[in-house]
C-alpha positions in Angstrom: 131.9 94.7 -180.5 132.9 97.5 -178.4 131.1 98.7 -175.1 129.4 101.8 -177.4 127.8 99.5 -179.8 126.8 97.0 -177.3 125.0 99.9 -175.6 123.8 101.5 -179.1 122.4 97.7 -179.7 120.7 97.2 -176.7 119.5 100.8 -176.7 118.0 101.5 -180.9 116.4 104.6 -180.1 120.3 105.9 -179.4 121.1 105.0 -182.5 120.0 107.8 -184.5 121.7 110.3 -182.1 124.3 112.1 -184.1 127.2 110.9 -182.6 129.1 112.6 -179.3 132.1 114.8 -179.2 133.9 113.5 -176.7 137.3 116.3 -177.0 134.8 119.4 -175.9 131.5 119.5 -174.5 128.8 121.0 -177.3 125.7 122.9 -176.7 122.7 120.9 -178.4 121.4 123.4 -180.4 117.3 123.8 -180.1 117.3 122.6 -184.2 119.4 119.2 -182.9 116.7 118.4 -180.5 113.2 118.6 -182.8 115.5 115.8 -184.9 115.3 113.8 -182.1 113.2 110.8 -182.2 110.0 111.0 -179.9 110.9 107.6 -178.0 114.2 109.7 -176.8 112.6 112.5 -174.9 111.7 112.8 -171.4 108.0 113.2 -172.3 107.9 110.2 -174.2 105.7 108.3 -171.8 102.6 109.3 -170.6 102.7 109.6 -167.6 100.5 106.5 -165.7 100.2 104.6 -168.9 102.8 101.9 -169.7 103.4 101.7 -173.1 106.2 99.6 -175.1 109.0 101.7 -174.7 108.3 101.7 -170.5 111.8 101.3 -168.1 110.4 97.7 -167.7 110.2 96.6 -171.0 113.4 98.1 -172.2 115.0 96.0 -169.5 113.2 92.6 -170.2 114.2 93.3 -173.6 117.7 93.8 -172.7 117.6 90.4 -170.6 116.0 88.6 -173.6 118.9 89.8 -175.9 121.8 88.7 -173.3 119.7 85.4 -173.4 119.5 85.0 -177.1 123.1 86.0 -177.4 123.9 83.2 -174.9 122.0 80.7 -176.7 124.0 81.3 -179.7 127.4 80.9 -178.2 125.9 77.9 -176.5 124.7 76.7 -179.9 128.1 77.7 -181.4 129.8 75.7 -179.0 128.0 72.3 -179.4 128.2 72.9 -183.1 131.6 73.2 -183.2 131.8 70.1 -180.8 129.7 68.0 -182.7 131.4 68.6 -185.9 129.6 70.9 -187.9 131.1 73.6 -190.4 131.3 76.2 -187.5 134.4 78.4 -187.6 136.3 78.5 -184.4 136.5 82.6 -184.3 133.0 82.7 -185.2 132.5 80.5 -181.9 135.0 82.2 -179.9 133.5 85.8 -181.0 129.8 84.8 -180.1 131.1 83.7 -176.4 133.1 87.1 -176.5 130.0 88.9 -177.2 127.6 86.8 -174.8 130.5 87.5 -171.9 130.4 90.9 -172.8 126.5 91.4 -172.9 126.0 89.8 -169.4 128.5 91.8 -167.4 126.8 94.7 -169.3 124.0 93.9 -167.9 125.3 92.6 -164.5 126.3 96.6 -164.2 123.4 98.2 -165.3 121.8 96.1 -162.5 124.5 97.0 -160.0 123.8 101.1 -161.1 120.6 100.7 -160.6 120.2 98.9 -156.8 122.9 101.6 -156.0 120.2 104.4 -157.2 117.7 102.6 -155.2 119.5 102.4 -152.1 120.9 106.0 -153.0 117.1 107.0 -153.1 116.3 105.2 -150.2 118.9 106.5 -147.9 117.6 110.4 -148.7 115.7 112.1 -145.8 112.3 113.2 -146.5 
């Protein structure tokens, strides 16, 4: 799993973005964005109303996937310990991909205290 999917998977309203071109920057054409899903755009919370798709659900969500992906390596592990018929890549690839989701979400956390501080170091 590379960093794009792990992102795309812990973000499925990205998912049906059509995919970036990364060798030239595009204009999004006014067509593009009506095929947008209504979850993407920045109106798609009213404002004063928490709804599912909030900022803080999205992130307990994304903290409750790292966890479930942890407990499947952990699972893996003692499976693999105890004897079962669990591969030894499949075990190896779940801890990869628990690794992988916590220092995803060990930077998204560091991002966001720096935009706080950022925010809280500008003069009114």
């Amino acid at each position: 799993m590379n960093a794009l999917s792990a992102i795309r998977a812990a973000f499925p309203a990205m998912s049906s973005l059509p995919a970036l071109n990364t060798a030239a920057a595009q204009q999004i054409r006014p067509a593009e964005l009506k095929e947008l899903p209504a979850s993407v755009g920045p109106m798609a919370t009213p404002v004063g109303k928490p709804s599912e798709s909030s900022f803080s659900s999205l992130l307990g969500r994304m903290v409750s996937d790292v966890n479930a992906k942890q407990s499947a390596a952990a699972n893996s592990v003692a499976g693999l310990q105890s004897g079962q018929p669990v591969t030894l890549h499949q075990t190896m690839i779940s801890m990869e991909e628990a690794s992988l989701s916590f220092q995803l979400m060990v930077e998204v956390r560091n991002k966001l205290l720096e935009s706080y501080q950022e925010l809280m170091r500008m003069q009114v």
